[in-house]
C-alpha positions as a Markdown table, in Angstrom:
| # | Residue | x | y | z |
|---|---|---|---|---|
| 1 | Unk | -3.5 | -13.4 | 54.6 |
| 2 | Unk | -1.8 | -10.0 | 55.5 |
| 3 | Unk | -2.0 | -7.1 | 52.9 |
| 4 | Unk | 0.8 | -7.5 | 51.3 |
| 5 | Unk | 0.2 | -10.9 | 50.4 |
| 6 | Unk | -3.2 | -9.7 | 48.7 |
| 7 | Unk | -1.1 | -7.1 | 46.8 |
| 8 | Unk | 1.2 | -9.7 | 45.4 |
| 9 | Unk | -1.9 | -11.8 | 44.3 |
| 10 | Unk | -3.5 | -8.7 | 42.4 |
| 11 | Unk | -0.4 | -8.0 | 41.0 |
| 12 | Unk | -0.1 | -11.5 | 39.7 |
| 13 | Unk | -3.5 | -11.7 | 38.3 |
| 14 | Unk | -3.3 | -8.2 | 36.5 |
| 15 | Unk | -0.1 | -9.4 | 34.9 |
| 16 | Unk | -1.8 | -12.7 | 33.9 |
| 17 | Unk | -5.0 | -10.7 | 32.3 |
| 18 | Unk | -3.2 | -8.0 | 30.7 |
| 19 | Unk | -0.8 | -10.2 | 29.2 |
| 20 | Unk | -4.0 | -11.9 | 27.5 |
| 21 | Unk | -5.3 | -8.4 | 26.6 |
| 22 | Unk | -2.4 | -7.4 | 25.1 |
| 23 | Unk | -1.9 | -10.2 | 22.9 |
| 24 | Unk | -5.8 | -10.1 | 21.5 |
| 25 | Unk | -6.1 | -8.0 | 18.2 |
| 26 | Unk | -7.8 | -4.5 | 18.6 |
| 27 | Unk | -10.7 | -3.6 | 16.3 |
| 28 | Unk | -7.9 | -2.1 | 13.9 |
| 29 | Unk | -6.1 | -4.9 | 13.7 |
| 30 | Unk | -9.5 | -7.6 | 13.3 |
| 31 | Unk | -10.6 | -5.1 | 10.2 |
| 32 | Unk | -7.1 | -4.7 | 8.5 |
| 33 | Unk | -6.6 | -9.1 | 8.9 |
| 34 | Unk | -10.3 | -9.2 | 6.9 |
| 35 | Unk | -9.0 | -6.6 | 4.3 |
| 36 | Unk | -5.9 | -8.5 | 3.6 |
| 37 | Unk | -7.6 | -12.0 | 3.9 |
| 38 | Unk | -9.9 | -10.7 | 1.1 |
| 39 | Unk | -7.1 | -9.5 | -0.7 |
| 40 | Unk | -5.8 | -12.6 | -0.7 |
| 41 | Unk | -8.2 | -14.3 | -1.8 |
| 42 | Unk | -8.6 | -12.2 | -4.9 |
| 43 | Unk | -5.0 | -13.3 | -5.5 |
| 44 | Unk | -3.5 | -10.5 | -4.8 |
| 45 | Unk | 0.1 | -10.7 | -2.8 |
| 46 | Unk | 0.9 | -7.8 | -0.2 |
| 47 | Unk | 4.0 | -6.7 | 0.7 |
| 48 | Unk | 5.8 | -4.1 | 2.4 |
| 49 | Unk | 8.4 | -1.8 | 1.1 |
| 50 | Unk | 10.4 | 0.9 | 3.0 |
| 51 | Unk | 9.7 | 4.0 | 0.4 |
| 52 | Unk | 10.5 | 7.9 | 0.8 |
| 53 | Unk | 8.4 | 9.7 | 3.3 |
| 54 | Unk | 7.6 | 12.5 | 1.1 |
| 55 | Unk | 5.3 | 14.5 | 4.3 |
| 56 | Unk | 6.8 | 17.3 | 5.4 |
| 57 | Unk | 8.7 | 16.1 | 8.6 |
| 58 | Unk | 10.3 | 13.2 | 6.7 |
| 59 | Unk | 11.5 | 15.2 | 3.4 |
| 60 | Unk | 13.2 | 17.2 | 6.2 |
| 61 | Unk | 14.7 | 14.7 | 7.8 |
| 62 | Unk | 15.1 | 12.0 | 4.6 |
| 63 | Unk | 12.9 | 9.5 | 6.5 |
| 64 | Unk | 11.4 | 6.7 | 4.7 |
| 65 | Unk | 7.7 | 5.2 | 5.4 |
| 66 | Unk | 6.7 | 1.6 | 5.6 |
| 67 | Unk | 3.8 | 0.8 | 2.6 |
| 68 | Unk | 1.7 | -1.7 | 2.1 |
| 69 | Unk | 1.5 | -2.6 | -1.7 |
| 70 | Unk | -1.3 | -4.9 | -3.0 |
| 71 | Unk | 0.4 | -6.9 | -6.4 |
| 72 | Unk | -1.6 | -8.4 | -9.1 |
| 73 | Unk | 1.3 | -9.9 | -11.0 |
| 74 | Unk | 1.5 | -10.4 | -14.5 |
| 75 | Unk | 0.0 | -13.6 | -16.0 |
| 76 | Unk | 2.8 | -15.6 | -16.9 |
| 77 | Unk | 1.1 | -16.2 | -20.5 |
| 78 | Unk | 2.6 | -13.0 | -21.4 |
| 79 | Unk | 5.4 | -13.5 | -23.4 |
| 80 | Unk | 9.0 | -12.8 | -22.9 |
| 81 | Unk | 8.2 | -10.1 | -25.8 |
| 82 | Unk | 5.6 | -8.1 | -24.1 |
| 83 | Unk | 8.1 | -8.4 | -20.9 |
| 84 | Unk | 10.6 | -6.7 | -22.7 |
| 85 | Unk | 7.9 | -3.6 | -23.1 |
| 86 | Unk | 7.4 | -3.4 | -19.3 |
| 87 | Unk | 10.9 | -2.7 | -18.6 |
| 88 | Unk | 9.9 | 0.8 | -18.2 |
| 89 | Unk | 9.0 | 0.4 | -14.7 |
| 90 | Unk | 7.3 | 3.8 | -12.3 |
| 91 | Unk | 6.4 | 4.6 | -9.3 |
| 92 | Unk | 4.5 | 7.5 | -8.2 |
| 93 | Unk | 3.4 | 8.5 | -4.3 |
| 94 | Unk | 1.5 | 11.4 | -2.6 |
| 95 | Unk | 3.2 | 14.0 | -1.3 |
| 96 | Unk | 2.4 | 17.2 | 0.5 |
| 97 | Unk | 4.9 | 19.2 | -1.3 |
| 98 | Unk | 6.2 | 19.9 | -4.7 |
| 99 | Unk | 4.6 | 17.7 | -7.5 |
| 100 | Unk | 6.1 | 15.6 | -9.9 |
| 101 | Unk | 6.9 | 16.9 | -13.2 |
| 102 | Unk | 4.0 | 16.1 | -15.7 |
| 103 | Unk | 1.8 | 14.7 | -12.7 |
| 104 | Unk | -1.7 | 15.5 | -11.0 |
| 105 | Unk | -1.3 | 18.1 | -8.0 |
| 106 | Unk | -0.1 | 16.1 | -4.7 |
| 107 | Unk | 1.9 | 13.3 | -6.6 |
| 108 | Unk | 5.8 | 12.9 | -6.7 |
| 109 | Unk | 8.0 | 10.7 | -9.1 |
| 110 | Unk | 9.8 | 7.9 | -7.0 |
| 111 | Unk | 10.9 | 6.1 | -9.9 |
| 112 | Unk | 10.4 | 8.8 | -13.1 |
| 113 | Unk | 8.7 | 7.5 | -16.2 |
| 114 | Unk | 9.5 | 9.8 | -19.4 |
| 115 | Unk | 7.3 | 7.7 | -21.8 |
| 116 | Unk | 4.5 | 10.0 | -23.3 |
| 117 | Unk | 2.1 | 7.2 | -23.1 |
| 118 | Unk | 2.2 | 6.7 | -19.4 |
| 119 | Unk | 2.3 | 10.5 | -18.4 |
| 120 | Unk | -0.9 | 10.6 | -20.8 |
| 121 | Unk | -2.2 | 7.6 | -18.8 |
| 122 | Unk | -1.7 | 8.9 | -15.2 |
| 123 | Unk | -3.5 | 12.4 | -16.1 |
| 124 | Unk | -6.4 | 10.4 | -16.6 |
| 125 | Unk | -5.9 | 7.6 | -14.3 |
| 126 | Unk | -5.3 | 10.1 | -11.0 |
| 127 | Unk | -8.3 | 11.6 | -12.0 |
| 128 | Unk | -10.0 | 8.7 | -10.4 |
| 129 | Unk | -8.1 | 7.7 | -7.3 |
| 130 | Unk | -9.5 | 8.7 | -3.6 |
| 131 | Unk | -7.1 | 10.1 | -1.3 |
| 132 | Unk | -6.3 | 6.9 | 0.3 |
| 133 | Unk | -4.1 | 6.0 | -2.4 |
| 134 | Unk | -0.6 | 6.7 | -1.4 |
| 135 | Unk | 1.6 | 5.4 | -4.5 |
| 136 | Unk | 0.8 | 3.3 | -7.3 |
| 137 | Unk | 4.1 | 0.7 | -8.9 |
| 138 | Unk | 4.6 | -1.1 | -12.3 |
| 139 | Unk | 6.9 | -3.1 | -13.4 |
| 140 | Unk | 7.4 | -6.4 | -15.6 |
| 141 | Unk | 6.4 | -8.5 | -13.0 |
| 142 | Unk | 3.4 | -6.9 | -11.6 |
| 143 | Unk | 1.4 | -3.8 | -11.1 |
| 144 | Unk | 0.9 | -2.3 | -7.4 |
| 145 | Unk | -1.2 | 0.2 | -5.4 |
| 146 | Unk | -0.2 | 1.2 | -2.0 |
| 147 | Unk | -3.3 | 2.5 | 0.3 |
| 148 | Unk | -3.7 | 3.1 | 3.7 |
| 149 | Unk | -6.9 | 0.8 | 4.7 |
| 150 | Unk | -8.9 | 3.2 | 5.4 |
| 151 | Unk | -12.2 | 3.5 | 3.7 |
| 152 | Unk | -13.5 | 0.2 | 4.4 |
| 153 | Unk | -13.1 | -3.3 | 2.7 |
| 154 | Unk | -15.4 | -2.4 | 0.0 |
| 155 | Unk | -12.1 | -0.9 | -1.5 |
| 156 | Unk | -10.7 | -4.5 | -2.2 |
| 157 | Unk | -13.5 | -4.1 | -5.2 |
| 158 | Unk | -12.4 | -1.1 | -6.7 |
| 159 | Unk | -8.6 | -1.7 | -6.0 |
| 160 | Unk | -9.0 | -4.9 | -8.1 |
| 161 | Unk | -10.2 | -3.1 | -11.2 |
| 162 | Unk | -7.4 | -0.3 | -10.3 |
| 163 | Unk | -5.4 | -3.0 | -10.6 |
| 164 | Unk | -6.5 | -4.8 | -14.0 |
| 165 | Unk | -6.9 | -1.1 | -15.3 |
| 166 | Unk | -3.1 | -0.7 | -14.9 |
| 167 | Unk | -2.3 | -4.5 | -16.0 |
| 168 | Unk | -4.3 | -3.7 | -19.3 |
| 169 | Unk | -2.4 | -0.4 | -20.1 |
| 170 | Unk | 1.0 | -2.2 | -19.3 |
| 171 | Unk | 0.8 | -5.0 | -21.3 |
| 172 | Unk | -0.5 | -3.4 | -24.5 |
């Protein structure tokens, strides 16, 4: 076999094993998959939503960012009364410029609340979120924290009592 036969054989075989490579998960990946798994398995559902980049760059250039939210939903036991109440739905993200009105330094109003009871809520609430958090949604149908998978999945823990923290004040 000449050289150039050998060349179309190595050629051949690296596009065979990089193929393979390419389609294995990276470390990333594996450790995001377990996150999400456990997630899951706390019942939580996860879902991504196109939101307002509120960085620099993307208020600029009125970009949006793709989040990952983590929903507990709201037990269907609650009655079409209490419901009603959650009507006033909010969402709130980081930002790296000008903060919301009535809000903790570094958080924006994506969907503005007015309700005394939930700005009084957030002051305190903010207080105890990391800075992994990057927007936090509720509504009638379930309560939602968006973070970037960071830390470690240790944070599946805390986000779950996040989580039932914000399901407790919303259905009061």
């Amino acid at each position: 076999m000449g050289t150039v036969e050998w060349l179309v054989l190595f050629g051949a075989a690296c596009l065979i094993i990089g193929s393979f490579s390419y389609m294995k998960p990276t470390p990333k990946q594996k450790r995001e998959a377990k996150i999400r798994m456990k997630a899951i398995h706390l019942g939580l559902r996860i879902k991504q939503l196109d939101m307002p980049d509120l960085s620099v760059t993307g208020r600029v250039n009125n970009t949006k960012a793709p989040l990952l939210f983590f929903q507990l939903q709201v037990p269907a036991k609650v009655g079409a009364e209490k419901r009603i109440e959650l009507e006033n739905r909010w969402i709130i993200q980081r930002t790296t410029g000008e903060s919301g009105i009535y809000l903790q330094e570094g958080w924006a109003w994506n969907l503005r609340s007015t309700e005394k009871t939930v700005i009084e809520f957030l002051e305190e609430f903010l207080k105890t979120q990391n800075e992994h958090i990057q927007a936090i949604e509720v509504n009638k149908y379930y309560v939602a924290i968006s973070w970037d998978e960071r830390p470690n999945d240790e944070y599946t823990d805390t986000l779950m009592q996040d989580l039932k923290v914000l399901m407790q004040f919303s259905i009061k």
